[in-house]
MITORLUM-476679 format. One record per atom (N, C-alpha, C): y negated, x negated, z negated; residue in one letter. Coordinates in nm, 2 decimals. Last residue first. Example, Ala and Ser with C-alpha at 12.3 -4.5 7.8 and 13.67 -1.06 7.14 Angstrom:
2
REC      y      x      z torba
REC   0.22  -1.28  -0.71     S
REC   0.11  -1.37  -0.71     S
REC   0.00  -1.29  -0.79     S
REC   0.57  -1.32  -0.78     A
REC   0.45  -1.23  -0.78     A
REC   0.33  -1.32  -0.78     A
! end
This chain:
93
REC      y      x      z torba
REC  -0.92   1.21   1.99     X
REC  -0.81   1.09   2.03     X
REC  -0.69   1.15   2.05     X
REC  -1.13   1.35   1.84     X
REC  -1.05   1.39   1.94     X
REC  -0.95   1.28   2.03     X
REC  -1.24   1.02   1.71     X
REC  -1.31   1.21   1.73     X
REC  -1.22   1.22   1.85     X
REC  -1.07   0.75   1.66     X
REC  -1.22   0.83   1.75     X
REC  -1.21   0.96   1.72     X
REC  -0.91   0.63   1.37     X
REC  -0.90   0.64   1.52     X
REC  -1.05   0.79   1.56     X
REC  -0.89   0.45   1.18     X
REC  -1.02   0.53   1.16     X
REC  -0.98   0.61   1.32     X
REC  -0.72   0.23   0.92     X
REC  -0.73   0.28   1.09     X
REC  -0.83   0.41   1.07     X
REC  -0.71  -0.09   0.79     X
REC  -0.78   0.08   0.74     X
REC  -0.80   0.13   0.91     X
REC  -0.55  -0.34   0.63     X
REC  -0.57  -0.25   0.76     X
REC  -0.64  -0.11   0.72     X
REC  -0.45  -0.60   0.43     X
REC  -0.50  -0.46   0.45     X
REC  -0.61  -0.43   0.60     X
REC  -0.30  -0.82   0.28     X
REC  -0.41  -0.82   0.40     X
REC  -0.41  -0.65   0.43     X
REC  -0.26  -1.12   0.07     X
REC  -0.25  -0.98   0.11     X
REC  -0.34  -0.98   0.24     X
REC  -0.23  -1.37  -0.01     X
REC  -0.15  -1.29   0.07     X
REC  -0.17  -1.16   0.11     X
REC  -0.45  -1.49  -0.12     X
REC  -0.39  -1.49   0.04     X
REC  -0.32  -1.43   0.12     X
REC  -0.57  -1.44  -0.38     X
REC  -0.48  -1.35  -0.33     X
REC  -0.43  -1.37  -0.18     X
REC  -0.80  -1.54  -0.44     X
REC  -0.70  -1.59  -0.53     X
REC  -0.54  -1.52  -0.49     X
REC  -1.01  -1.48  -0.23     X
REC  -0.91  -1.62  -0.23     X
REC  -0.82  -1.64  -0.32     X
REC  -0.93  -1.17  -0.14     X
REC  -0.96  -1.22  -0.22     X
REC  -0.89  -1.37  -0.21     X
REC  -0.98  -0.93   0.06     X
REC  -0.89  -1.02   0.07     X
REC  -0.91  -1.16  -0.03     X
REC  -1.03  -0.61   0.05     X
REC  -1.08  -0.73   0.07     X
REC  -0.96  -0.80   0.07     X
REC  -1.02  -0.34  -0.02     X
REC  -0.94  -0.36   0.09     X
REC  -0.99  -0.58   0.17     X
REC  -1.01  -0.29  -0.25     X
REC  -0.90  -0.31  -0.24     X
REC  -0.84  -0.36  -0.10     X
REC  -1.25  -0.19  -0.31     X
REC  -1.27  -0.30  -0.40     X
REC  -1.09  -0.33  -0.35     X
REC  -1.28   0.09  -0.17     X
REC  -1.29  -0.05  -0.10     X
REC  -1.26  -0.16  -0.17     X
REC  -1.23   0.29  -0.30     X
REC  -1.09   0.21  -0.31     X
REC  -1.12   0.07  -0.20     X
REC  -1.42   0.46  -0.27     X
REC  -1.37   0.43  -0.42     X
REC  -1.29   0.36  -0.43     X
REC  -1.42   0.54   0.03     X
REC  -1.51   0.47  -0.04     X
REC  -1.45   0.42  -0.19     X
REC  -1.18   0.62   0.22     X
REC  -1.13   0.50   0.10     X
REC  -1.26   0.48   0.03     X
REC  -1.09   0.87   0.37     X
REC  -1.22   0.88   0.23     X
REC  -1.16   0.75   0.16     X
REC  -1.01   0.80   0.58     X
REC  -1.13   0.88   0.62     X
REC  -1.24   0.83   0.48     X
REC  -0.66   0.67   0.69     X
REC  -0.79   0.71   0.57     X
REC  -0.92   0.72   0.61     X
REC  -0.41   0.48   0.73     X
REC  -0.47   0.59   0.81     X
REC  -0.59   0.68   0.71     X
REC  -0.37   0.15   0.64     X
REC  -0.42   0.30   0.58     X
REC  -0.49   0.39   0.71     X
REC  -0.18  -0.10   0.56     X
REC  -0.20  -0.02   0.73     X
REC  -0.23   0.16   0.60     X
REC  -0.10  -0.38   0.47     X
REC  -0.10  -0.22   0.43     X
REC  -0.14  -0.17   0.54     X
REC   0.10  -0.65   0.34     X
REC   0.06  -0.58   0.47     X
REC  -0.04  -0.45   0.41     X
REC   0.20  -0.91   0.15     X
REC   0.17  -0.77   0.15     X
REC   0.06  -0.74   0.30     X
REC   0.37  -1.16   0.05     X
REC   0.31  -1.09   0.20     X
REC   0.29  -0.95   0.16     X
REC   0.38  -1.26  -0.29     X
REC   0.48  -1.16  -0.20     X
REC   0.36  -1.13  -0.03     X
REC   0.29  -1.39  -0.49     X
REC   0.33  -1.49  -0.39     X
REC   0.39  -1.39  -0.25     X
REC   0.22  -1.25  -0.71     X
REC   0.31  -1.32  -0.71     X
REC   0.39  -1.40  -0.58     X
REC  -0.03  -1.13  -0.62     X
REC  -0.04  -1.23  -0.69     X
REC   0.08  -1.31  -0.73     X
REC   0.12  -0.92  -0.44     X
REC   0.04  -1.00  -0.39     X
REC  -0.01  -1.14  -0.48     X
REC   0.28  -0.77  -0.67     X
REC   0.28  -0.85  -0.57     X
REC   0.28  -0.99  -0.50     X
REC   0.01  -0.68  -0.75     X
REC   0.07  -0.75  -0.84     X
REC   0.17  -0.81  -0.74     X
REC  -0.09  -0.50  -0.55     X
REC  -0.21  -0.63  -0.61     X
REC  -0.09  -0.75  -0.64     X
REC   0.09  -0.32  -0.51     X
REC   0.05  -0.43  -0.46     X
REC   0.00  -0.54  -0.48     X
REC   0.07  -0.20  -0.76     X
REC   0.21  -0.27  -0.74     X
REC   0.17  -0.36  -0.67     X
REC  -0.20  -0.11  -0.76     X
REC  -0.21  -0.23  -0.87     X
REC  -0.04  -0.26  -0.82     X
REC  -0.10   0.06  -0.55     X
REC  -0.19  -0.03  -0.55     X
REC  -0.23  -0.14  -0.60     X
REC   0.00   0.28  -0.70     X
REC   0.07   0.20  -0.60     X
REC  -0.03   0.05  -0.53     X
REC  -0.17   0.37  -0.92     X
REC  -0.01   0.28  -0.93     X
REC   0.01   0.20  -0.80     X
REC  -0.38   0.52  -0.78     X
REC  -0.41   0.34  -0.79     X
REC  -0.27   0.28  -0.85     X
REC  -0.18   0.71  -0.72     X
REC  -0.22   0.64  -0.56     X
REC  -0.28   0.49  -0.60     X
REC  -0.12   0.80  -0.89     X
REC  -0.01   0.79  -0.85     X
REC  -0.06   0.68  -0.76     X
REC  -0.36   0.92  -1.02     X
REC  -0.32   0.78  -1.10     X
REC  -0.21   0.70  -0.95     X
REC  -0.60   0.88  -0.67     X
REC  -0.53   0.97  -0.85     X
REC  -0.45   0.84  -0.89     X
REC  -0.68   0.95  -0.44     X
REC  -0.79   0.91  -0.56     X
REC  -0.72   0.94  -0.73     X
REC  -0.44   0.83  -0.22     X
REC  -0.50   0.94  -0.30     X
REC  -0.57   0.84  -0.39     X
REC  -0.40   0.74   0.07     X
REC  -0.38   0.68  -0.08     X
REC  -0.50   0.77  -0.11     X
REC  -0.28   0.88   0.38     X
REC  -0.37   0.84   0.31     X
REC  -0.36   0.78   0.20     X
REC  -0.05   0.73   0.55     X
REC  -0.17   0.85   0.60     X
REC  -0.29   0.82   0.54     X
REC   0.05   0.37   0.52     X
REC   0.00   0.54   0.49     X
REC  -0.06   0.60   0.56     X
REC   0.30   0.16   0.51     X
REC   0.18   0.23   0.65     X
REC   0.19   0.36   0.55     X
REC   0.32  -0.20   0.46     X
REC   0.34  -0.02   0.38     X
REC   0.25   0.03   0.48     X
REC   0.53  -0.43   0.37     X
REC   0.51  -0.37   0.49     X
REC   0.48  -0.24   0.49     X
REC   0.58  -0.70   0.25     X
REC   0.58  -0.57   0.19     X
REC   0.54  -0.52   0.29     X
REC   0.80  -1.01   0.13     X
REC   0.67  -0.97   0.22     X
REC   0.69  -0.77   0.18     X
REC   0.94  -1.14  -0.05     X
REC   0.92  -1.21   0.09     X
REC   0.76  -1.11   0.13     X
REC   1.03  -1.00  -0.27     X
REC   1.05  -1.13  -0.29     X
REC   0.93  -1.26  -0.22     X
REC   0.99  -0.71  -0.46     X
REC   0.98  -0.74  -0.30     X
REC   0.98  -0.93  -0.35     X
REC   1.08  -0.52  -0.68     X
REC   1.16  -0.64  -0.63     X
REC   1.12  -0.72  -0.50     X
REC   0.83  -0.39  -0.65     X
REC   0.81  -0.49  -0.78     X
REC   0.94  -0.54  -0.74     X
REC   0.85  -0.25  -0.45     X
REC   0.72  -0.34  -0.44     X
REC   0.77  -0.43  -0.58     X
REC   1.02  -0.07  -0.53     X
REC   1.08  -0.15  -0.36     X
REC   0.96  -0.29  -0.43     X
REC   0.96   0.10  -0.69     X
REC   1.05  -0.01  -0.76     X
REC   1.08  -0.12  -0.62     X
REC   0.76   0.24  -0.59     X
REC   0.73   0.15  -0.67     X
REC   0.84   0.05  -0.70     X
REC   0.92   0.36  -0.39     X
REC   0.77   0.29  -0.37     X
REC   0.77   0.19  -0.47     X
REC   1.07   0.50  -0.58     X
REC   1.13   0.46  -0.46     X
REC   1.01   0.29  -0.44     X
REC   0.90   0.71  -0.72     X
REC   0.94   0.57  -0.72     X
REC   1.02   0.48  -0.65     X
REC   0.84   0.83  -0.45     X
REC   0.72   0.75  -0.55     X
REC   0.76   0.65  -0.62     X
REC   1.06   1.01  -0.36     X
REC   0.97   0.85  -0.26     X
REC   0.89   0.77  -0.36     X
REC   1.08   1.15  -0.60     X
REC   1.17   1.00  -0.60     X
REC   1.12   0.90  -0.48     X
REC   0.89   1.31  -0.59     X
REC   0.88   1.24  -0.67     X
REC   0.99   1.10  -0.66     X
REC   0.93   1.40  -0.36     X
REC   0.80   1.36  -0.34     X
REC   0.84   1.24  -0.44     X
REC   1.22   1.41  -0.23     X
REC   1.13   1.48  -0.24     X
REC   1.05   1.41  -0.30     X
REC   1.38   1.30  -0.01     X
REC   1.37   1.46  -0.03     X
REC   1.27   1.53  -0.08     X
REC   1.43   1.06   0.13     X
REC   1.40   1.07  -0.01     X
REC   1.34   1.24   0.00     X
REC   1.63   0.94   0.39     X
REC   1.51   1.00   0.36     X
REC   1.55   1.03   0.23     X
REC   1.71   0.61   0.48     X
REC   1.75   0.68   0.42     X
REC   1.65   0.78   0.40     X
REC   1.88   0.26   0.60     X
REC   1.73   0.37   0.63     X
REC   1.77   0.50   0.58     X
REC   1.93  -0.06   0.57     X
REC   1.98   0.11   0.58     X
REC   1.85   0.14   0.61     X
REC   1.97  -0.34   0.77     X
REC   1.89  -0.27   0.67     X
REC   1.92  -0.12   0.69     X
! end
């Protein structure tokens, strides 16, 4: 598998997006954060979608402010696949 840096913001984004909508087998995404904006529920509904097509989705969120994006971090029976992580690490760690 290559490995390659994306320069600049806007081509990681789609980068992102078009990796999740050929993903076949499984999705393996680690963020800092997911923004409260269009960019950040796009990458989300990719997941979802995904996830309803049968694909392993992982997520791993380094995140403080998900209140508005809890409805995402469930695991819904019609969705098995997915599974979401939210890391919180201690005061001064």
């Amino acid at each position: 598998m290559a490995s390659f840096l994306l320069p600049d913001g806007n081509q990681a984004f789609e980068a992102r997006i078009t990796l999740a909508r050929a993903a076949e087998k499984k999705i393996d995404a680690q963020h800092y954060q997911i923004a409260d904006d269009t960019s950040g529920w796009q990458f989300l509904r990719e997941l979802n979608a995904a996830a309803a097509r049968g694909v392993r989705v992982r997520l791993l969120v380094d995140d403080h402010a998900l209140s508005r994006r809890r409805r995402f971090a469930g695991r819904p029976r019609s969705q098995p696949a997915r599974r979401t992580a939210h890391v919180q690490p201690a005061a001064g760690a």
